[in-house]
N, C-alpha and C positions, 0 to 999 in steps of 0.2 A: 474869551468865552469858554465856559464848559459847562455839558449839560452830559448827564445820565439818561438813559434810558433804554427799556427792557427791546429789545432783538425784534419780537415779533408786531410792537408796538410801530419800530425805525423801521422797518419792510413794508409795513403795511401804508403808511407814510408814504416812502418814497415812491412803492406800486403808485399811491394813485397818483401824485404830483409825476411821474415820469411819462405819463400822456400826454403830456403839455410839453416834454421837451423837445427839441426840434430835432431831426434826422439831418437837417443841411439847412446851414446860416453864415452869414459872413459875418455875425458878432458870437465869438469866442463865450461872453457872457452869459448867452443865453443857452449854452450846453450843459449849464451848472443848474442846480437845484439851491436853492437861497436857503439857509438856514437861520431863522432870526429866532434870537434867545433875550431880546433886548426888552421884552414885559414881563410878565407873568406866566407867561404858556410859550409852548416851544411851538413854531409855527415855519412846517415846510412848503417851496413856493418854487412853480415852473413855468416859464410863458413863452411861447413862440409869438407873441406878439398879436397871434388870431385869436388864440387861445390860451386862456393863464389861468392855472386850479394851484388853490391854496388849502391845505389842510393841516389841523393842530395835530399834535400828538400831546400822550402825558409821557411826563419824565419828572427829573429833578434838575433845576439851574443853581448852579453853585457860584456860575461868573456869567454877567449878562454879556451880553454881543452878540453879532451875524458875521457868516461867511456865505461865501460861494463857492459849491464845490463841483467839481467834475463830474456830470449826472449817470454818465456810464460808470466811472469806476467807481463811482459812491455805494452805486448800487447793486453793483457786486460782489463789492469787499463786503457792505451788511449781510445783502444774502448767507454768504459762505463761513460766516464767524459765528463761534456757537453759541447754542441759546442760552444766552445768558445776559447778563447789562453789558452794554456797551458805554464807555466815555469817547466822548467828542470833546476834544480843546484846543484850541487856537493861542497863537503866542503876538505879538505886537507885529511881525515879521509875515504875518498870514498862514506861518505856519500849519499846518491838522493833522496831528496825532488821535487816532484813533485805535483804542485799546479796549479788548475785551477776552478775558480772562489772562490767557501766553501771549495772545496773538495782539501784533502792533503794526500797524501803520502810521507812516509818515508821510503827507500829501503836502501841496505848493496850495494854496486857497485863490480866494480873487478879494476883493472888498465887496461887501454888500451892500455899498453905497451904488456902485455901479451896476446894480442888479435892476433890469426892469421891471418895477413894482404893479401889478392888477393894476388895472385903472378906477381910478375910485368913482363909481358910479351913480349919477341922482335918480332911485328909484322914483319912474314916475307912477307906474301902477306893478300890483303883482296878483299873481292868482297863485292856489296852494290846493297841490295834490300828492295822492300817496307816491309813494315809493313802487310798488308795485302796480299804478295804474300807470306811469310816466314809461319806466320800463316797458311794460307790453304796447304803448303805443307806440315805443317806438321800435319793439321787435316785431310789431303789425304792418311797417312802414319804412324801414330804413332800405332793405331789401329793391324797391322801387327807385329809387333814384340813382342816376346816371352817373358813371364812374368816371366819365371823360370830363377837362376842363370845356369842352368847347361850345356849353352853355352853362354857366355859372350857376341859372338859377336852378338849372336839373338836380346841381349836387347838392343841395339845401331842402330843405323840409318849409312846406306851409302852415304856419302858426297864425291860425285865423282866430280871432272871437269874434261871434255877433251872438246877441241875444243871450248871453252868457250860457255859450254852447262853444267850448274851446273843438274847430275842427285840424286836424292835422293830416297833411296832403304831402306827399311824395310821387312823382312822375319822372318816366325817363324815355318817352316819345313811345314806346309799345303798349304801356302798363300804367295804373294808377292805383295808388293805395290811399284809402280816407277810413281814417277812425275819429270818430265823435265821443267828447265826452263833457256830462252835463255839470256845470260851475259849481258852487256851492253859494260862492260871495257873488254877489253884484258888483261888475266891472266893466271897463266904458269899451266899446269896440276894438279892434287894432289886428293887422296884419304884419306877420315876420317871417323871414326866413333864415331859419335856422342853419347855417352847415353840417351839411349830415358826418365829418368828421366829429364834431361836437358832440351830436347825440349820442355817436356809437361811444364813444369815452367816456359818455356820464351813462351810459347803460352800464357799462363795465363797470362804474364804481358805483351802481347802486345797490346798495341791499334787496333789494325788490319784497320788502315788507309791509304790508297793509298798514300797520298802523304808525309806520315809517312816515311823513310828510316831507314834499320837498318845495321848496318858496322857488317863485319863479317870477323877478322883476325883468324888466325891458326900458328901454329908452330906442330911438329912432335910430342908433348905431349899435348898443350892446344886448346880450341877454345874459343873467345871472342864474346861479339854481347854485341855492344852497340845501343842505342837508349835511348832516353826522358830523356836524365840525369842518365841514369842507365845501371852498366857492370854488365854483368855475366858472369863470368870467370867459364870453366867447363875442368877434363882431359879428354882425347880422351882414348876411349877403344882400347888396343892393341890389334896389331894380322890383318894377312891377312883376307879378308871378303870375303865371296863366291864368287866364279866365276856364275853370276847370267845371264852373256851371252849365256852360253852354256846351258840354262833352256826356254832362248826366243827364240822358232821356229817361223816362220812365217808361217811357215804349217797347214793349215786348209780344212774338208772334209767340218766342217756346218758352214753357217755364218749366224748368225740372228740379225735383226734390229729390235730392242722391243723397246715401249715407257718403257721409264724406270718408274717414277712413278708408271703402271699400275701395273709392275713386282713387284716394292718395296711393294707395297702394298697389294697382293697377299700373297705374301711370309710370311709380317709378319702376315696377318690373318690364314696363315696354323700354324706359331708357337704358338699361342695360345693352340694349341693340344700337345702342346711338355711342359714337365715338366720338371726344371729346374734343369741343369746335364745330360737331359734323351737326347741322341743322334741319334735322329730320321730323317733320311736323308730328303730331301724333291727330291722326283723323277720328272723328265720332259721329257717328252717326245715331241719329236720336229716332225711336220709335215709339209706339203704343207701352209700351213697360218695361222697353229694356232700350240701353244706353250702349252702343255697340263701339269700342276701341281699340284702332289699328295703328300699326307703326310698321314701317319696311325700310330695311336697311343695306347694306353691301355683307353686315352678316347673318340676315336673315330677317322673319318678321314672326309680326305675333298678333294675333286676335284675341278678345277678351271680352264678355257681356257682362253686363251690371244690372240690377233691376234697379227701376227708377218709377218713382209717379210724374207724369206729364201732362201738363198742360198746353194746348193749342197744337200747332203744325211741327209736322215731322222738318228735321234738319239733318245736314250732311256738313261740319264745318270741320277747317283745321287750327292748330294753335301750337306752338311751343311749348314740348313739355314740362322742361323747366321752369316759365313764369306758370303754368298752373299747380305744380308742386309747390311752388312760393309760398303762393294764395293760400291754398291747403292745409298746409301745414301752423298757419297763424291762427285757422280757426279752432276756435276752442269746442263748438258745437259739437254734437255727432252727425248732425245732417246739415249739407249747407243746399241753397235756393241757389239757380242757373236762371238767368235772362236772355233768352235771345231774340234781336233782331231775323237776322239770315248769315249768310256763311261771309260778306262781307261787313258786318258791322261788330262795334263792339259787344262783347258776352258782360255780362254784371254776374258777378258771386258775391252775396251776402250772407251774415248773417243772422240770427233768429230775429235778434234786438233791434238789426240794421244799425248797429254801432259802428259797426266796419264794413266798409263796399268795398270790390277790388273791380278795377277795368281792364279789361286782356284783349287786345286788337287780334283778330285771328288772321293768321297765314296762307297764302296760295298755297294750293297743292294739287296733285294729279291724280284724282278719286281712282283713277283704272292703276 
């Protein structure tokens, strides 16, 4: 094999297939990045076997073939070699010389026969959205979900249709994030869960451009999402997912309309008082026009008023200020909408469209 091609082309490349290579595997294999030169297009390839993204590059093929190569140091040698073409070639022996301008390298290859290949997938249906709406759902929602293994479906995202209303749900036993967004094509029902590993890697490699599209097939074990010359093929995490309906009341005693900004930036000047680990609620107490919030800590406290419009009965609750900065911070609005039950039930933050709801369990605390 030998193939040409420009520095920032082969980076760009290996960036994104190097999300798929594994950190810790008992097959040596799957440490390498595939490079197949054996068509017409130069095609680089990484798979931990959960997860396997494939993307093309352009170059020039002067000798067809594939190798395996060592995904750490592949990917460092490109990095640090200067911008200019690089040549990639392989000798009968597996040999890889890679040479660009002075600078040479000599590497040991693998066969690319022994490479675990994507699994070739029979799309049964797909939906198609931009680039930049897939993105924000998923920096509206990945946030929510549960970093421990010891409920599997925690760490995954819910990929609902009904009614050709694609809803996507994230929960991690405090919190809940839902954003909705409306189909374009007519498509039959279906429920998945996606690994929020997965998302957060195809966030990373999307451009996040409107007029960007990304195709998104499923089958009852895999999901696909192509864009830019590039698949990532990921398994779906089994298992029923919560029943997350019977968590959304529309019952509410308080409703308040806070400029959001004012709130987000409150809050995180009360966290400054909070030590990192240390679980210090931050309390609010809701009135006639203003939104009163406290924090007290081992290095002191802090009070802070906000004006607010309110609706119904005064409230005194608490909540973690970190999940409410989350929430916050996702909403694009300038003002968001507050739900309350009372000081034990869950709080709803929405916004304007009600495209995205977030649910925030509030905290015991010691009002005195």
């Amino acid at each position: 094999m030998k193939i040409i091609c420009s520095k920032s082309n082969l980076v760009k490349g290996v960036s994104i297939v190097s999300k798929a290579v594994p950190s810790k595997t008992t097959m040596p294999i799957l440490e390498c990045i595939l490079i197949d030169a054996t068509a017409d297009i130069i095609k680089l390839t990484a798979n931990d076997m959960e997860l396997g993204i494939q993307t093309e590059i352009e170059g020039e093929i002067t000798e067809r073939g594939m190798i395996a190569i060592d995904a750490r140091i592949f990917s460092e040698i490109v990095r640090k070699l200067p911008d200019s073409d690089i040549v990639i070639e392989t000798d009968a022996n597996l040999q890889t010389v890679i040479t660009c301008e002075k600078a040479k390298f000599d590497l040991s290859g693998k066969p690319g026969e022994e490479f675990s290949y994507l699994p070739i997938i029979e799309k049964e249906e797909s939906i198609e959205i931009s680039q930049f709406t897939l993105k924000e759902v998923i920096r509206q929602t990945i946030f929510s979900i549960a970093d421990t293994e010891s409920n599997k479906l925690m760490t995954g995202e819910l990929f609902e249709i009904k009614d050709n209303i694609l809803r996507v749900v994230s929960l991690d036993g405090h919190r809940i994030s839902i954003r909705k967004i409306e189909l374009k094509n007519e498509v039959a029902d279906k429920k998945l869960v996606v690994p929020g590993k997965t998302l957060t890697e195809v966030s990373k490699i999307l451009s996040g451009e409107a007029e960007s599209m990304v195709n998104i097939s499923y089958t009852n074990n895999h999901i696909v999402f192509e864009f830019d010359n590039t698949i990532v093929v990921s398994r779906l995490i089994e298992g029923e997912y919560f029943k997350i309906d019977q968590m959304l009341s529309s019952d509410y005693e308080t409703k308040v309309r806070i400029n959001k900004k004012e709130l987000l930036n409150c809050i995180d000047r009360a966290t400054l008082l909070v030590k990192e680990g240390d679980k210090k609620p931050i309390i609010i107490n809701i009135g006639d026009e203003i939104m009163e919030l406290k924090i007290k800590s081992q290095i002191g406290s802090m009070n802070e008023e906000i004006m607010i419009e309110k609706e119904g009965k005064d409230l005194l609750i608490g909540f973690n200020p970190k999940f409410l900065i989350d929430a916050l911070r996702v909403i694009d609005d300038e003002e968001a909408t507050l739900y309350l039950m009372n000081a034990k039930a869950p709080c709803f933050i929405k916004d304007d469209a009600e495209s995205y709801i977030y649910l925030i369990l509030p905290v015991n605390f010691n009002a005195a």
